[in-house]
C-alpha positions in Angstrom: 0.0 0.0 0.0 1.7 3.0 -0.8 2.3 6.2 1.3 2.1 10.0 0.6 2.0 13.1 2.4 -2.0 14.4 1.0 -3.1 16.4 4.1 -2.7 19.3 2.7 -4.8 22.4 2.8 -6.5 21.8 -0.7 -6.9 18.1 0.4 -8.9 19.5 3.3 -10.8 21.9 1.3 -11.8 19.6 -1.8 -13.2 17.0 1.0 -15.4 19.4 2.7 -17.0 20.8 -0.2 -17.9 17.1 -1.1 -18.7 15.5 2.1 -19.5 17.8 4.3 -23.2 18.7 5.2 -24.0 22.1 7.6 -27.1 21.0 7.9 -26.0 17.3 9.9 -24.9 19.3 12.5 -28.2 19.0 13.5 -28.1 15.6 14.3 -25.5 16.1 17.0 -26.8 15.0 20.1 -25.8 15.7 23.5 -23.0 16.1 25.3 -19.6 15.7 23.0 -16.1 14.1 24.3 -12.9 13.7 22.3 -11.6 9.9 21.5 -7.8 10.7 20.2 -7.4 7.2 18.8 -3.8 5.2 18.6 -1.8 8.8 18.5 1.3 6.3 19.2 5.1 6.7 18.0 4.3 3.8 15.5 2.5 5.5 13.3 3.4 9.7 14.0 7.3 9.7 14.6 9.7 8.8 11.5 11.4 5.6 13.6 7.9 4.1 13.7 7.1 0.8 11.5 4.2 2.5 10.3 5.1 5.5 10.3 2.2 8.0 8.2 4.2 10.5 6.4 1.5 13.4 6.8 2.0 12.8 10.4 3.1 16.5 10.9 0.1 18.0 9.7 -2.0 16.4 11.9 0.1 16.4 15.1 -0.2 20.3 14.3 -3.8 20.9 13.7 -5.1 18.3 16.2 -2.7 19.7 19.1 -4.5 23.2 18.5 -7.8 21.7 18.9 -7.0 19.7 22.1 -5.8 23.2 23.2 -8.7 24.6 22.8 -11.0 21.6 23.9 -9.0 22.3 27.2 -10.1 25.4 27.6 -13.7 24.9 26.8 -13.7 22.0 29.4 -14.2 19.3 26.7 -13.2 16.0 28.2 -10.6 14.0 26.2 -9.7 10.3 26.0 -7.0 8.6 24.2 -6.4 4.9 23.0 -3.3 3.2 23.2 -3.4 0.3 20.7 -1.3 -2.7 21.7 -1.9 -6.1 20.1 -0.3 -10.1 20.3 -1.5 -13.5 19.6 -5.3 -12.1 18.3 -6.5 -11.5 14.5 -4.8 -8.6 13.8 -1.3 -10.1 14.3 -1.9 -12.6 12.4 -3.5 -10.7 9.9 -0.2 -8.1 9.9 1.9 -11.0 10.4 3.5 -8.6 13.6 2.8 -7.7 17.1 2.5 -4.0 19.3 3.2 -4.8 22.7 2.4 -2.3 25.3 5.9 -2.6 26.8 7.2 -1.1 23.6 8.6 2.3 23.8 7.0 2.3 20.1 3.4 2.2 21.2 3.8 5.0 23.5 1.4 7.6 22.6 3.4 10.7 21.6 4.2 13.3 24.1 2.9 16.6 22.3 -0.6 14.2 22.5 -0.5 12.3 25.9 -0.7 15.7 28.1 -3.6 16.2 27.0 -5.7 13.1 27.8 -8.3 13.3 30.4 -7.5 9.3 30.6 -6.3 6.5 28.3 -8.2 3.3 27.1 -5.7 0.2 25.9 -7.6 -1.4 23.3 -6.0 -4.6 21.6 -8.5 -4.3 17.6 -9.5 -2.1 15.6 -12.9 -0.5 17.8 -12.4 1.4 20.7 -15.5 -0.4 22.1 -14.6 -3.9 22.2 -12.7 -5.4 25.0 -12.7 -2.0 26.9 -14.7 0.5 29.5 -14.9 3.0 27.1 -18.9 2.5 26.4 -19.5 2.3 30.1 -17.0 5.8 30.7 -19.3 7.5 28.4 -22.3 6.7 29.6 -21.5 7.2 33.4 -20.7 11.0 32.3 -23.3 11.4 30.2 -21.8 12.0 26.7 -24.0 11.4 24.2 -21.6 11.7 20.8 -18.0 11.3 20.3 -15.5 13.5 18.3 -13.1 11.2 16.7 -9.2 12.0 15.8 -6.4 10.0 15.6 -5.5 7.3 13.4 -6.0 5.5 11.2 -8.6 6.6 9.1 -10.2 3.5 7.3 -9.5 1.2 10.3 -9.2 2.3 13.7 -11.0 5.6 13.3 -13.7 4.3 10.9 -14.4 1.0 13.1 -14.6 3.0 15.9 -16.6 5.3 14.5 -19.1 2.7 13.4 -19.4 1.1 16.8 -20.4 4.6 18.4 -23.3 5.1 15.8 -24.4 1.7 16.3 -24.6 2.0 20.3 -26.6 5.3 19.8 -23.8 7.9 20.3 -23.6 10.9 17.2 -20.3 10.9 15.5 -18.5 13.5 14.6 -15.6 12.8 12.2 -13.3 15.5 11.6 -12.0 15.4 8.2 -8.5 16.7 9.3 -8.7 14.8 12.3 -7.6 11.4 11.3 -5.1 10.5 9.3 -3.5 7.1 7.2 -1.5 6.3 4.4 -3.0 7.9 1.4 -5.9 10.5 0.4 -7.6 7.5 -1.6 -7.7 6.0 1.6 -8.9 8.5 3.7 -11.8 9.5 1.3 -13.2 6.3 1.4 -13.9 6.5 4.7 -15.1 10.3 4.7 -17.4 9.3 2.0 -18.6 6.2 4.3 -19.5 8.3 7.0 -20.9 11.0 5.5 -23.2 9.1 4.0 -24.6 7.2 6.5 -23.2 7.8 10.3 -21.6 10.7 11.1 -20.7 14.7 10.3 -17.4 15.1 8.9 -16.6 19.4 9.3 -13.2 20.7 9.6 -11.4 21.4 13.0 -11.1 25.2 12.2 -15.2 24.6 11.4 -15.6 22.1 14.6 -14.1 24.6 16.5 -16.6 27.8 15.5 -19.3 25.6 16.2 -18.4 24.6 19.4 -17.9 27.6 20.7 -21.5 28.5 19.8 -23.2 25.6 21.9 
């Protein structure tokens, strides 16, 4: 599967004119909390294995949106994907082992989490608390960043609509190997489970509720 560096600002701009839908916002329900999925050295530093080579961009943009989820009081959680001896090893033919300064989840991103989940496949929701967290604190959709796009972020995604929380799906949020890649998904969810704004957008409109 080949790599580029795509998330650039006329990347961001051509998928919001094509997926994006003001009027979804509607659908937003609730209470919102940030999932920051698998923001871990393996994918976002250049040493990493799978290392995402617009990792940069979206260290940048999601950092000054944590920043200012901080300041608005917006609760944030972050995964910490670690995985041996299930599926997805032997689907990648490798192993992530949480004792691995690789699956660390990068510094710039870790001070900001409220708490972090260790998930061990692709959803968020399956083998952890993270349902149960929600619900005791009354969130009622998630705001999903992180990576990657078509797997962790989009599974995750999908889980959330499906146990009745709205999704919001930023479309500079995520990130994974290729804009083909990453418009699949976008064009997934806007379709049929979730908004999919900009940060900058996200941002506005938070500030508004």
């Amino acid at each position: 599967m080949r790599k580029e560096a795509y998330l650039t600002q006329e990347f961001i701009a051509e998928m919001e004119r094509k997926y994006f839908r003001e009027r979804k916002m509607e659908k937003i329900m609730g209470k919102l909390a940030i999932l920051g999925v698998d923001m871990q050295r393996h994918f976002l530093k250049p040493e990493g294995v799978a290392y995402l080579p617009s990792s940069q961009e979206l260290l940048r943009g999601v950092k000054n949106f944590y920043t200012f989820a901080k300041e608005s009081g917006i609760k944030i959680i972050l995964t910490r994907h670690c995985h041996a001896g299930n599926n997805l090893a032997r689907w990648w033919g490798d192993e992530m082992n949480c004792d691995d300064k690789s699956t660390e989840i990068v510094d710039e991103i870790k001070k900001f989490g409220d708490e972090i989940i260790e998930k061990n496949t692709y959803s968020a929701f399956i083998g952890t608390n993270l349902e149960a967290k929600l619900r005791e604190e009354g969130i009622g959709g998630i705001i999903i960043t992180g990576v990657m796009t078509h797997l962790c972020c989009e599974t995750t995604a999908r889980d959330a609509f499906n146990r009745g929380f709205s999704v919001v799906f930023p479309i500079d949020g995520t990130l994974t190997q290729n804009a083909e890649l990453h418009e699949c998904s976008l064009r997934a969810i806007s379709h049929g489970f979730g908004v999919t704004p900009t940060l900058s957008y996200l941002m506005k409109y938070l500030r508004k509720i």
